[in-house]
HTML snippet that shows the backbone in 3Dmol.js (N, CA, C, O; Angstrom):
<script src="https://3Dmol.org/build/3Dmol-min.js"></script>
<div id="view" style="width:600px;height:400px;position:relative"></div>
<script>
const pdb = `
ATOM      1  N   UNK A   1       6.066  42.950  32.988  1.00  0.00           N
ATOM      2  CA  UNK A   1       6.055  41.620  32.400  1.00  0.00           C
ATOM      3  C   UNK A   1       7.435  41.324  31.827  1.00  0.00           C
ATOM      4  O   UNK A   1       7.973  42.095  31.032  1.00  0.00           O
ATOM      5  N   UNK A   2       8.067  40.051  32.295  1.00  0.00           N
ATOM      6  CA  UNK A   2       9.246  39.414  31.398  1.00  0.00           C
ATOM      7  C   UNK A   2       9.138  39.343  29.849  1.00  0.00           C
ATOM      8  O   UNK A   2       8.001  39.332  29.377  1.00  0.00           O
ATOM      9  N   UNK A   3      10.202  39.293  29.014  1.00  0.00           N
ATOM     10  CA  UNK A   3       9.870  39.195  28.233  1.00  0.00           C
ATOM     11  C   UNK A   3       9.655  38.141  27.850  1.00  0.00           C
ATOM     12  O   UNK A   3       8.998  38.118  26.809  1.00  0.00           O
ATOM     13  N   UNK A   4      10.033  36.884  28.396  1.00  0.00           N
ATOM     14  CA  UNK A   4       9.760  35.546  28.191  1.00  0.00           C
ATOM     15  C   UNK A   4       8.291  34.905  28.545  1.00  0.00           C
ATOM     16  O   UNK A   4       7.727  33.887  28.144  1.00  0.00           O
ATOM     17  N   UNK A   5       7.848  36.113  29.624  1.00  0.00           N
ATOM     18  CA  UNK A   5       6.261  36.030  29.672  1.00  0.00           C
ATOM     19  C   UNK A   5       5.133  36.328  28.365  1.00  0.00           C
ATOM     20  O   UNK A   5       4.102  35.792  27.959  1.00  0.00           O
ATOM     21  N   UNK A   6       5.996  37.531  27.972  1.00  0.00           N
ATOM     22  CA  UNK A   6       5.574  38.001  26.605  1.00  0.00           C
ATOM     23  C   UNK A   6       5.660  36.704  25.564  1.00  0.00           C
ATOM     24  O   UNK A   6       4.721  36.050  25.111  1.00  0.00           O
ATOM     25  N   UNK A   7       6.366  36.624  25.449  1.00  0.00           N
ATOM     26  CA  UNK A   7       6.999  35.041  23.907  1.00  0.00           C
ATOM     27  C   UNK A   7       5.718  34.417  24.093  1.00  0.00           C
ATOM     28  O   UNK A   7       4.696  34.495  23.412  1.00  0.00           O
ATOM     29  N   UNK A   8       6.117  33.415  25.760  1.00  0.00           N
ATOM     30  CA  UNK A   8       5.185  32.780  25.649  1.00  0.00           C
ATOM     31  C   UNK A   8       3.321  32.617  25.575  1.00  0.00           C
ATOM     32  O   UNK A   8       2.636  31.612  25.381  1.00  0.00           O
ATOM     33  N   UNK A   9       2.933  34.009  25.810  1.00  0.00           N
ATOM     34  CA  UNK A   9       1.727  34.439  25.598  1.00  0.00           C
ATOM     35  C   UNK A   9       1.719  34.561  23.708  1.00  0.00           C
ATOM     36  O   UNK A   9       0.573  34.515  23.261  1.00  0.00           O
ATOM     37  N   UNK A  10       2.443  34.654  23.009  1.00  0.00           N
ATOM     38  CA  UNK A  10       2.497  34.784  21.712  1.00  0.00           C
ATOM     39  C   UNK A  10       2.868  33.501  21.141  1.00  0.00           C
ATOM     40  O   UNK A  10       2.550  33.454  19.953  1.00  0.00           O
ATOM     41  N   UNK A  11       3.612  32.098  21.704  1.00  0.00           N
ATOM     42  CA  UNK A  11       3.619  31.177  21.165  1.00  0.00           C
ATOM     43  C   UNK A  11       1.586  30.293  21.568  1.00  0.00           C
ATOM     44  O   UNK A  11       0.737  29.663  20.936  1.00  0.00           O
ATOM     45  N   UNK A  12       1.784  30.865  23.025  1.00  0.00           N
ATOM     46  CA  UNK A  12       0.240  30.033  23.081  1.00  0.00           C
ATOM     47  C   UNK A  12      -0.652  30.470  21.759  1.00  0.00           C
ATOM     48  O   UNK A  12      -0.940  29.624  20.913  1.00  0.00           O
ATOM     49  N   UNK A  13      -1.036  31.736  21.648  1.00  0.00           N
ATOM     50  CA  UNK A  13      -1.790  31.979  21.279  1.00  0.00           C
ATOM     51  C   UNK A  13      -1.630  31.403  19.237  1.00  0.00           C
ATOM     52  O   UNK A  13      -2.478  31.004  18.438  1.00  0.00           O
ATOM     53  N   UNK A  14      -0.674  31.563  19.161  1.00  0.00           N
ATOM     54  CA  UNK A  14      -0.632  30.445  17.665  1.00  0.00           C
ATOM     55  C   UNK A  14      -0.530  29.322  17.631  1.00  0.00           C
ATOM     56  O   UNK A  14      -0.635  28.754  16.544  1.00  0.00           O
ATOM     57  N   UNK A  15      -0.275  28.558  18.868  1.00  0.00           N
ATOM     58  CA  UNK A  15      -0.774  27.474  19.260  1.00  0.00           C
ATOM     59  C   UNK A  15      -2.397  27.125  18.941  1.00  0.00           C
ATOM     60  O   UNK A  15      -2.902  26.457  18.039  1.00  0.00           O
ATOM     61  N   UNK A  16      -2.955  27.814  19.994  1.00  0.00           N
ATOM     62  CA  UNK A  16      -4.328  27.873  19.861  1.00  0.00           C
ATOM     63  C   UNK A  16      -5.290  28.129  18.421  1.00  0.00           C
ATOM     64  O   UNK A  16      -6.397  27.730  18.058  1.00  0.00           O
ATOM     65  N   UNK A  17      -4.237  29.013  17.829  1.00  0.00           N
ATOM     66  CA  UNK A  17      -4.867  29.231  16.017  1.00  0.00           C
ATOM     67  C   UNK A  17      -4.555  27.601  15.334  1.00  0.00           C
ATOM     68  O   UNK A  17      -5.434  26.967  14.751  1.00  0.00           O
ATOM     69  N   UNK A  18      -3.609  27.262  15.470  1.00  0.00           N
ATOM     70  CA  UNK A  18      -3.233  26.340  14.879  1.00  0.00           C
ATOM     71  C   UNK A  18      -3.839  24.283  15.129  1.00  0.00           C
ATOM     72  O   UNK A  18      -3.724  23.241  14.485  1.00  0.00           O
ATOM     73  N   UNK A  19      -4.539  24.778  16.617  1.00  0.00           N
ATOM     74  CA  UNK A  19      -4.707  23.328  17.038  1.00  0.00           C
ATOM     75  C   UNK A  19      -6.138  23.150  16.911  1.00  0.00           C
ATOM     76  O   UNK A  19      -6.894  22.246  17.268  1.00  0.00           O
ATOM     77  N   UNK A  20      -6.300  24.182  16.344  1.00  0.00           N
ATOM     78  CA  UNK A  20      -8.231  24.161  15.721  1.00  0.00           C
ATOM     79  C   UNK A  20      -7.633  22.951  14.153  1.00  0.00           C
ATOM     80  O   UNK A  20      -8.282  21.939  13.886  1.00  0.00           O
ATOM     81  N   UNK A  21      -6.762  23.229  13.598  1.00  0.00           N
ATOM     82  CA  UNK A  21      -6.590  22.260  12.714  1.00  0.00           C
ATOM     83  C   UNK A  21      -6.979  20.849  13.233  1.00  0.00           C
ATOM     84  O   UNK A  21      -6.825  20.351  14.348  1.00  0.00           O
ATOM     85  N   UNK A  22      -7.700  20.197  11.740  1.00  0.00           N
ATOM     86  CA  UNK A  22      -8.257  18.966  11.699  1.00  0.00           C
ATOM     87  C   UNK A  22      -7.013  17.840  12.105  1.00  0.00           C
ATOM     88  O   UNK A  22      -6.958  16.800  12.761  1.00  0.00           O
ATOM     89  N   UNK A  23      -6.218  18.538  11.451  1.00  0.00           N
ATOM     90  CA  UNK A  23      -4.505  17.139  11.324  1.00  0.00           C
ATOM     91  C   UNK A  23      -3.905  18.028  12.150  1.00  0.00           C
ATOM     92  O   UNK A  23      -3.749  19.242  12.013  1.00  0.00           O
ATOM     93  N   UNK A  24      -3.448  16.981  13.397  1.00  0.00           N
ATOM     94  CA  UNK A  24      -2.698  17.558  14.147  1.00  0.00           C
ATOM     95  C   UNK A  24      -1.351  17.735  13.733  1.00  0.00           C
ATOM     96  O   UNK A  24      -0.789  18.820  13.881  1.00  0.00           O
ATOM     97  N   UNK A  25      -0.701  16.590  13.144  1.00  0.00           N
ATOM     98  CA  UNK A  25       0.848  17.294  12.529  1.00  0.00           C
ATOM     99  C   UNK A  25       0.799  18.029  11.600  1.00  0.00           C
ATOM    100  O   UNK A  25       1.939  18.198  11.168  1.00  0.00           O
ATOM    101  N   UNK A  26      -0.095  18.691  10.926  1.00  0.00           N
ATOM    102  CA  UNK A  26      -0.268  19.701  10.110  1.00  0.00           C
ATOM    103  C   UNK A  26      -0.544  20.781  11.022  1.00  0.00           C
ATOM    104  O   UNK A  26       0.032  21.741  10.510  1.00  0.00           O
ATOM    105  N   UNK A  27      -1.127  21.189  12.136  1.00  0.00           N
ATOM    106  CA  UNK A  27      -0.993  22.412  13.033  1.00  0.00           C
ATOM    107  C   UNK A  27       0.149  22.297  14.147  1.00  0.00           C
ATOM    108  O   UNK A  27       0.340  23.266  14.882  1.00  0.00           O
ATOM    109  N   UNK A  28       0.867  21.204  14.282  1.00  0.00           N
ATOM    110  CA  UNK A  28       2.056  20.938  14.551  1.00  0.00           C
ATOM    111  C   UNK A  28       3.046  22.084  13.881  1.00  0.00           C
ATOM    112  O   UNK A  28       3.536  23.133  14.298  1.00  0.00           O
ATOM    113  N   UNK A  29       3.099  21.236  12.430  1.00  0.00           N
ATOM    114  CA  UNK A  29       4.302  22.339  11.545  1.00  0.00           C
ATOM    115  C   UNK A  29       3.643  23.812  11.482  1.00  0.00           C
ATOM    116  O   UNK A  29       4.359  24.782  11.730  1.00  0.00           O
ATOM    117  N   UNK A  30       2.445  23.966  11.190  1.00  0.00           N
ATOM    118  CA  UNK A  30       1.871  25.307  11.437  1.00  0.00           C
ATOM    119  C   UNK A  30       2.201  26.517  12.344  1.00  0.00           C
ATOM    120  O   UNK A  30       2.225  27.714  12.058  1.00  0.00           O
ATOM    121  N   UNK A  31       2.550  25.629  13.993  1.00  0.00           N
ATOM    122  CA  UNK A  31       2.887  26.440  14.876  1.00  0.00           C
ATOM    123  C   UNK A  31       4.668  26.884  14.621  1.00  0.00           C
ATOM    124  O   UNK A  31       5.209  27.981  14.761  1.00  0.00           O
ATOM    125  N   UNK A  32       5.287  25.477  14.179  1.00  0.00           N
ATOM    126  CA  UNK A  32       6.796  25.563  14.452  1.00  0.00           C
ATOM    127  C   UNK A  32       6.902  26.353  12.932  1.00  0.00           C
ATOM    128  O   UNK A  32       8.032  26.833  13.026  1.00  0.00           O
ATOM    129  N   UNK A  33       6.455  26.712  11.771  1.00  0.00           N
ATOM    130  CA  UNK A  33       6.715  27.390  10.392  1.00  0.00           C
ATOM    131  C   UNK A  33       6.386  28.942  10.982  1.00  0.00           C
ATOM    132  O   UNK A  33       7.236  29.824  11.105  1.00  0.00           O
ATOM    133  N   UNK A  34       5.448  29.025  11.201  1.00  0.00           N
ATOM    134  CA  UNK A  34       5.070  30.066  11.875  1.00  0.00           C
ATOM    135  C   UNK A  34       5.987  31.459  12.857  1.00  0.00           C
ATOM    136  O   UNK A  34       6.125  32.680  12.778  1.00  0.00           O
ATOM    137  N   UNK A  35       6.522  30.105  13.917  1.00  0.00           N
ATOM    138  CA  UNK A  35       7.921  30.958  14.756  1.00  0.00           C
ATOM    139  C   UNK A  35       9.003  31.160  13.738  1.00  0.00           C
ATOM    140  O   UNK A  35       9.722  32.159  13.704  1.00  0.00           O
ATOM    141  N   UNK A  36       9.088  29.890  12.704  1.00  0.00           N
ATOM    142  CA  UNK A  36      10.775  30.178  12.391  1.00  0.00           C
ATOM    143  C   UNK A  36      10.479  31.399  10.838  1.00  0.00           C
ATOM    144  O   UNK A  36      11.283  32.108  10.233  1.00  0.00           O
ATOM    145  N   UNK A  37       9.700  31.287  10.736  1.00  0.00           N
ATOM    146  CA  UNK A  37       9.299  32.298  10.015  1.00  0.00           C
ATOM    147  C   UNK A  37       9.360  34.300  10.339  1.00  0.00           C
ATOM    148  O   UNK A  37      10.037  35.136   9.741  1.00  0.00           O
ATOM    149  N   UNK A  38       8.213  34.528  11.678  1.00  0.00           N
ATOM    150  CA  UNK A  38       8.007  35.776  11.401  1.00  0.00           C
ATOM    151  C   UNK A  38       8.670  36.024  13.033  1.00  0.00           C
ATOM    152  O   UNK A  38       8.675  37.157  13.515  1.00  0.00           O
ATOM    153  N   UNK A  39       9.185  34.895  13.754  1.00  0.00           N
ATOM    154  CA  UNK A  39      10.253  35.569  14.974  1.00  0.00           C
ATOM    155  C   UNK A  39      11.496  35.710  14.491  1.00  0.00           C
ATOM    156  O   UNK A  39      12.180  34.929  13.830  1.00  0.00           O
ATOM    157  N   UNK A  40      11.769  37.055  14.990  1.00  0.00           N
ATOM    158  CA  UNK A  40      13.671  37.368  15.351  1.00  0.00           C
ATOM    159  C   UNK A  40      14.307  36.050  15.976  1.00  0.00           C
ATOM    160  O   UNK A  40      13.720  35.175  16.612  1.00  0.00           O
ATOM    161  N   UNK A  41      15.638  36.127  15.641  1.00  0.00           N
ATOM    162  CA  UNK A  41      16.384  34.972  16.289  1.00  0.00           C
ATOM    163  C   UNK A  41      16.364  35.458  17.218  1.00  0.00           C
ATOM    164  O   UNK A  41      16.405  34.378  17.806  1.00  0.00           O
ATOM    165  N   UNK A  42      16.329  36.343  18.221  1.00  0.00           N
ATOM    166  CA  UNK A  42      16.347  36.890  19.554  1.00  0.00           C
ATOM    167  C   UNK A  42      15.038  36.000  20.154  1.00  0.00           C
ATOM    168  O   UNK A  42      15.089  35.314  21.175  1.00  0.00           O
ATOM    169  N   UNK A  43      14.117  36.131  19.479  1.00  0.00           N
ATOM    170  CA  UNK A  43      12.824  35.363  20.242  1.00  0.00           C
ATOM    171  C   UNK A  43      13.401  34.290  20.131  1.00  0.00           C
ATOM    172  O   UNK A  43      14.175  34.129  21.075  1.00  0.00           O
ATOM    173  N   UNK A  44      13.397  32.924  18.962  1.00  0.00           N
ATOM    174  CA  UNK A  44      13.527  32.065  18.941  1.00  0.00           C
ATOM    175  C   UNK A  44      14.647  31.470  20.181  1.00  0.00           C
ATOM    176  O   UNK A  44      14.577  30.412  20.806  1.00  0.00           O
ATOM    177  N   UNK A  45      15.639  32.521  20.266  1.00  0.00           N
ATOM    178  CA  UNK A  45      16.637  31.716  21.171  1.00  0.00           C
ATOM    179  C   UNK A  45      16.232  31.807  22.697  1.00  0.00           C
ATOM    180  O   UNK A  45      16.664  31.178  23.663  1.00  0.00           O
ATOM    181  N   UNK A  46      15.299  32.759  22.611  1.00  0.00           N
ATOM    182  CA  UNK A  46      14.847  32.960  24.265  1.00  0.00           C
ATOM    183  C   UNK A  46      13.777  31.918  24.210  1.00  0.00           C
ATOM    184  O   UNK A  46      14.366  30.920  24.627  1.00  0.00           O
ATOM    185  N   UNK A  47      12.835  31.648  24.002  1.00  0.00           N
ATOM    186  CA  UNK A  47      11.673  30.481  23.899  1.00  0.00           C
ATOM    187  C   UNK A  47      12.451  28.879  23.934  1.00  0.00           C
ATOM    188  O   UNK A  47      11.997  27.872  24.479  1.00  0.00           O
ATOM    189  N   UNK A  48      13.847  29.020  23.118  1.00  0.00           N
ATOM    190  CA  UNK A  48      14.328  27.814  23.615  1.00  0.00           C
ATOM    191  C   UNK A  48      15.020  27.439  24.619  1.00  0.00           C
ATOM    192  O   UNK A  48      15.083  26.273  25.009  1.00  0.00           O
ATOM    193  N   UNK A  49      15.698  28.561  25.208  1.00  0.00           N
ATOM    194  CA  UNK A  49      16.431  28.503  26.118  1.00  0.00           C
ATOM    195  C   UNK A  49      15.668  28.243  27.578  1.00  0.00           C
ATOM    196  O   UNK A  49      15.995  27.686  28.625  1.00  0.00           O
ATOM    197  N   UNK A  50      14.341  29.017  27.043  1.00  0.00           N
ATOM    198  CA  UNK A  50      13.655  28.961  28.655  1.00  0.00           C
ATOM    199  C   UNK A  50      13.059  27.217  28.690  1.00  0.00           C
ATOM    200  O   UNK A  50      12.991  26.462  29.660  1.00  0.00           O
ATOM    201  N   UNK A  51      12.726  26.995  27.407  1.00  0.00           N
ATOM    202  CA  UNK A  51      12.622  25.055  27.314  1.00  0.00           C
ATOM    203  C   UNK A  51      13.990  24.279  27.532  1.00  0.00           C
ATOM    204  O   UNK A  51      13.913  23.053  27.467  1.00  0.00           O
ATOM    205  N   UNK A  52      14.854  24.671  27.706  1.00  0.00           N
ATOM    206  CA  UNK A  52      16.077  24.105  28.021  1.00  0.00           C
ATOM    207  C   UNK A  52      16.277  24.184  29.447  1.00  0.00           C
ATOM    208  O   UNK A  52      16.563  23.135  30.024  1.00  0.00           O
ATOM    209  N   UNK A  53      16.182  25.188  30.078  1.00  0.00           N
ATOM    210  CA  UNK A  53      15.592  24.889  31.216  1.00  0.00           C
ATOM    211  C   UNK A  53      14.559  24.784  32.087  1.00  0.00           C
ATOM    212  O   UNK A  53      14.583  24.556  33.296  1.00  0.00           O
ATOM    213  N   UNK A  54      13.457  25.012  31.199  1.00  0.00           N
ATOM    214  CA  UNK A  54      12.251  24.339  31.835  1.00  0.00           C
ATOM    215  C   UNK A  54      11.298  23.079  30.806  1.00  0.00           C
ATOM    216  O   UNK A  54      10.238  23.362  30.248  1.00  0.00           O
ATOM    217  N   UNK A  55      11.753  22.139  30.759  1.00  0.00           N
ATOM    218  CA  UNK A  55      11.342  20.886  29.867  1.00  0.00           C
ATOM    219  C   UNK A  55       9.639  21.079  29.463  1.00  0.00           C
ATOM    220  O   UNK A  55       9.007  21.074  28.407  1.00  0.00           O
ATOM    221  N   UNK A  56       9.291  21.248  30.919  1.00  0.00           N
ATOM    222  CA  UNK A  56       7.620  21.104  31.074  1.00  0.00           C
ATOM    223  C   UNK A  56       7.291  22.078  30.349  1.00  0.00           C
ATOM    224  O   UNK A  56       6.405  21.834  29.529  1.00  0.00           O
ATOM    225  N   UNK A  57       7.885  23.559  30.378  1.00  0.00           N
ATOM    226  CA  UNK A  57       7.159  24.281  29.372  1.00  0.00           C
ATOM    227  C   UNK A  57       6.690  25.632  30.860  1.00  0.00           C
ATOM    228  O   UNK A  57       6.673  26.815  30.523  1.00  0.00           O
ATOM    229  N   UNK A  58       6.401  25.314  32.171  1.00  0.00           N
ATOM    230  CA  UNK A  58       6.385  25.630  32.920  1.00  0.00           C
ATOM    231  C   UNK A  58       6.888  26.540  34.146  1.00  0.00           C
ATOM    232  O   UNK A  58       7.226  25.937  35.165  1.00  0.00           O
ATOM    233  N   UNK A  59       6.951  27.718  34.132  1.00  0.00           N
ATOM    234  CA  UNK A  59       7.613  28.371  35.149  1.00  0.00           C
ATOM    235  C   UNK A  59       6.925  29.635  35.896  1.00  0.00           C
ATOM    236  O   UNK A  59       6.809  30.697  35.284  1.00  0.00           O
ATOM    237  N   UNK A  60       6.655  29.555  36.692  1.00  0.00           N
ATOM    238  CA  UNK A  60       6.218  30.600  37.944  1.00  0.00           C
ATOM    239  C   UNK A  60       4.441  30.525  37.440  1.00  0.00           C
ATOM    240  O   UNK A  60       3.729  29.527  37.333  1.00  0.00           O
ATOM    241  N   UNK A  61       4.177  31.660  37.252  1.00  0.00           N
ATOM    242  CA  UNK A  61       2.734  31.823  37.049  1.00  0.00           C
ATOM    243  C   UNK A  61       2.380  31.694  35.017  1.00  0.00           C
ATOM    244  O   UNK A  61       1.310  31.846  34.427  1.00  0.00           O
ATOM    245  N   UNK A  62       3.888  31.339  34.405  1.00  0.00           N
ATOM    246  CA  UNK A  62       3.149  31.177  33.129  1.00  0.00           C
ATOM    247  C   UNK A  62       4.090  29.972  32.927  1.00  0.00           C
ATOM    248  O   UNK A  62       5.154  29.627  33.440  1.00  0.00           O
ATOM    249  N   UNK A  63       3.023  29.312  31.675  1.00  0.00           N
ATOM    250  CA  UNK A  63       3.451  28.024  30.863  1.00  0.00           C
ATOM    251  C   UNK A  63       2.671  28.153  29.320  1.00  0.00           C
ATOM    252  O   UNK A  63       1.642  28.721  28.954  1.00  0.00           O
ATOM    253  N   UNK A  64       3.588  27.420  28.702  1.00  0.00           N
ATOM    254  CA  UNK A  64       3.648  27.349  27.431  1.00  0.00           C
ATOM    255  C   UNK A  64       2.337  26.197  27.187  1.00  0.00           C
ATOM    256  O   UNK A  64       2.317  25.148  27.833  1.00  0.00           O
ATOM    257  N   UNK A  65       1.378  26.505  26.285  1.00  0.00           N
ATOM    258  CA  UNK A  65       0.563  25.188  26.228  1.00  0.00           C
ATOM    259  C   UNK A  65       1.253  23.913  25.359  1.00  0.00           C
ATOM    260  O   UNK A  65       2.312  23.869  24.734  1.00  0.00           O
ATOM    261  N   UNK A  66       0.297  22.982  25.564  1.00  0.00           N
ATOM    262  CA  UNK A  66       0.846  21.632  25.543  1.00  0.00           C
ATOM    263  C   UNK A  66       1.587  21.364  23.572  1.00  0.00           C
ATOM    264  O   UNK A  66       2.604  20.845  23.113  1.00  0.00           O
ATOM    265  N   UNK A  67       0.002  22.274  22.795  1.00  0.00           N
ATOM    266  CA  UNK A  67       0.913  22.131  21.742  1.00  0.00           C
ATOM    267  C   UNK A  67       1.909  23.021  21.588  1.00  0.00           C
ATOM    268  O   UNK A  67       2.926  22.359  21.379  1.00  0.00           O
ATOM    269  N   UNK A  68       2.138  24.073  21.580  1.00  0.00           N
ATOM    270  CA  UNK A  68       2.742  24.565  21.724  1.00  0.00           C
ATOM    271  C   UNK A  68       4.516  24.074  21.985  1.00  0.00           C
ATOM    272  O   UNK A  68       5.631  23.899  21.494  1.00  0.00           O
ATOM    273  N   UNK A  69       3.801  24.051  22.963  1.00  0.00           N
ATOM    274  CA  UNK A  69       5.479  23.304  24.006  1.00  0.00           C
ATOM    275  C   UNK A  69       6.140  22.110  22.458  1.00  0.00           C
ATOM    276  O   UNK A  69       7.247  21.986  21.935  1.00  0.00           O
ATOM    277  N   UNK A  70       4.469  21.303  22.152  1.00  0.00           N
ATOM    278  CA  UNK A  70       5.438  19.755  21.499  1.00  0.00           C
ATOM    279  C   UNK A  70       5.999  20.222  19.884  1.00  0.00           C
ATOM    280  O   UNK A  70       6.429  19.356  19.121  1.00  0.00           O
ATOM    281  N   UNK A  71       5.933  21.702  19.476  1.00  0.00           N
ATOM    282  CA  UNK A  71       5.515  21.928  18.290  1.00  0.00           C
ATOM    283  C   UNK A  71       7.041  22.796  18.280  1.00  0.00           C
ATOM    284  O   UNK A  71       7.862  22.713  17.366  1.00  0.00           O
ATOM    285  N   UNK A  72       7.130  23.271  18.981  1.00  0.00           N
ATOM    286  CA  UNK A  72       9.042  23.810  19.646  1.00  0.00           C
ATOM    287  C   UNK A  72       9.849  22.758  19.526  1.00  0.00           C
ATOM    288  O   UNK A  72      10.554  22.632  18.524  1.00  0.00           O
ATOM    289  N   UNK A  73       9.853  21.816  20.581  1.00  0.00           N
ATOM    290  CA  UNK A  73      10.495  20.635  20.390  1.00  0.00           C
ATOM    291  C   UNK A  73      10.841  19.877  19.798  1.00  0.00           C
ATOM    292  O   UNK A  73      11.990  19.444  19.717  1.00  0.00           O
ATOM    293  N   UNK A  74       9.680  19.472  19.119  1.00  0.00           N
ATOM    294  CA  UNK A  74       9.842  18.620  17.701  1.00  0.00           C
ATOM    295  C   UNK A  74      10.743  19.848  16.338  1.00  0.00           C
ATOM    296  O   UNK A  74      11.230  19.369  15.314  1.00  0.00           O
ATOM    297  N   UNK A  75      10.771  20.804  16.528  1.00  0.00           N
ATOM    298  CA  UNK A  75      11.274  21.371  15.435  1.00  0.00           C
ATOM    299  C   UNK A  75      12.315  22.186  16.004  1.00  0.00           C
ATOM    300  O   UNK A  75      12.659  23.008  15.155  1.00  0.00           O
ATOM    301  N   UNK A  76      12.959  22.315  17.061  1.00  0.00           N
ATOM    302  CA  UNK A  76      14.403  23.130  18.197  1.00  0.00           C
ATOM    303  C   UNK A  76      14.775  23.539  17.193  1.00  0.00           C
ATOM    304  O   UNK A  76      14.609  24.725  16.909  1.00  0.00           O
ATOM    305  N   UNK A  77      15.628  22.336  16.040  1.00  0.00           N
ATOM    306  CA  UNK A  77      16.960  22.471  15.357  1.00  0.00           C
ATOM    307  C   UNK A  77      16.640  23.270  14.576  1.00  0.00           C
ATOM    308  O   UNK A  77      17.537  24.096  14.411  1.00  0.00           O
ATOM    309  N   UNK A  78      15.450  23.513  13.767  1.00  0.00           N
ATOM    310  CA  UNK A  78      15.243  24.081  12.686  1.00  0.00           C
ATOM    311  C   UNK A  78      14.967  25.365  12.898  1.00  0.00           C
ATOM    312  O   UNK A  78      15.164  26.161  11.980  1.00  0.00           O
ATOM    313  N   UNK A  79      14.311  25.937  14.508  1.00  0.00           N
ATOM    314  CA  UNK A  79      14.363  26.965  14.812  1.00  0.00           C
ATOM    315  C   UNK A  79      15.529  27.343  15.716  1.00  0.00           C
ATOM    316  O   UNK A  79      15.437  28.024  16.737  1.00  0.00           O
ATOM    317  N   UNK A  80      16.546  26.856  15.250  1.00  0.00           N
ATOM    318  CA  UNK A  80      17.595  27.425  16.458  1.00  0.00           C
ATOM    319  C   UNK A  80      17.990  28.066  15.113  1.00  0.00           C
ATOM    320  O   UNK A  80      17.770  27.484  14.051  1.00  0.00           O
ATOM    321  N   UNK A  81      18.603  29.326  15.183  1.00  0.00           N
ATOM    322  CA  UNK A  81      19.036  30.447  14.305  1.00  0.00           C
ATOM    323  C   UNK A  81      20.532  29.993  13.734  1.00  0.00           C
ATOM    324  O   UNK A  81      21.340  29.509  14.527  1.00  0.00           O
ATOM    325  N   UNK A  82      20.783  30.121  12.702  1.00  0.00           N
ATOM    326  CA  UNK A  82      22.169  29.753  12.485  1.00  0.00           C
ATOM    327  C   UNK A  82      23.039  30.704  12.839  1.00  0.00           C
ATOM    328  O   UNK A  82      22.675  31.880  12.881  1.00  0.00           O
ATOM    329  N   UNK A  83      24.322  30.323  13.146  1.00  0.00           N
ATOM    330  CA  UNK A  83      25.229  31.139  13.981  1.00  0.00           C
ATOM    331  C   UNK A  83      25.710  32.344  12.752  1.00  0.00           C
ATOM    332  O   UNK A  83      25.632  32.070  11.554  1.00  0.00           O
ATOM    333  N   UNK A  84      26.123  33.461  13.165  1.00  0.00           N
ATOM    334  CA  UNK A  84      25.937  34.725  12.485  1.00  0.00           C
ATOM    335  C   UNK A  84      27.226  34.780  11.717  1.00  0.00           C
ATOM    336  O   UNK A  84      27.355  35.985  11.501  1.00  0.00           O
ATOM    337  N   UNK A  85      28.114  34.249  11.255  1.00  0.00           N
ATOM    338  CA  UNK A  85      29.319  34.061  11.006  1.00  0.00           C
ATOM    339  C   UNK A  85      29.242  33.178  10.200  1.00  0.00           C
ATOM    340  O   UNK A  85      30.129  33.280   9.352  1.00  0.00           O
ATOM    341  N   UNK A  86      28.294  31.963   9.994  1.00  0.00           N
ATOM    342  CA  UNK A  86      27.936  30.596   9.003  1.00  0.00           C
ATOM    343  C   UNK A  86      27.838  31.201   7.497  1.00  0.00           C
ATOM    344  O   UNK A  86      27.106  32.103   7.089  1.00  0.00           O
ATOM    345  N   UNK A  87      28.627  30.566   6.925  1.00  0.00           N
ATOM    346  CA  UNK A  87      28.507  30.956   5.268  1.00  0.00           C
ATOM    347  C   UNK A  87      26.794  30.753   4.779  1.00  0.00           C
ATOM    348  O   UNK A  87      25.762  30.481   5.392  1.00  0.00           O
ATOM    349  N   UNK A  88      27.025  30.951   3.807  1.00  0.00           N
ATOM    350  CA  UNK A  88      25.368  30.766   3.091  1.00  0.00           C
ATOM    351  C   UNK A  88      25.502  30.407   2.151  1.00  0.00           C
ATOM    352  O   UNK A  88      24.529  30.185   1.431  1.00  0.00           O
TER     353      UNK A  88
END
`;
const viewer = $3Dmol.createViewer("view");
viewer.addModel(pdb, "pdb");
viewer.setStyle({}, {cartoon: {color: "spectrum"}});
viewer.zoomTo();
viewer.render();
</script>
């Protein structure tokens, strides 16, 4: 298994925890607090990169589900890792 097969079997699946929520933009931020929280910037940058080049979320025999996919997107910037050299 890729490891990007891996990610995305681990973003679905907190997807899926999260879209049982009543308010959808509340399991929205749920999913995207969630990644930028307890993933390595190593994940985060691979999950975006593979949405950078695959928009749909979609590639070969795996895809990212739908919330999922919109719950990345809507929040990229905040999960893109700050560069390792950036003051604090």
């Amino acid at each position: 298994m890729k490891n990007i097969d891996h990610l995305i079997k681990l973003a679905n699946r907190i997807g899926y925890f999260f879209e049982a929520m009543p308010d959808r933009a509340e399991g929205l931020e749920g999913i995207a607090n969630h990644i930028q929280k307890f993933w390595e910037p190593r994940m985060r940058i691979a999950i975006l990169a593979f949405l950078d080049q695959h928009p749909d979320g979609k590639s070969g025999d795996v895809a990212l589900s739908e919330v999922a996919r919109i719950a990345i997107m809507q929040n990229k910037e905040r999960l893109t890792p700050a560069p390792r050299n950036a003051a604090v």
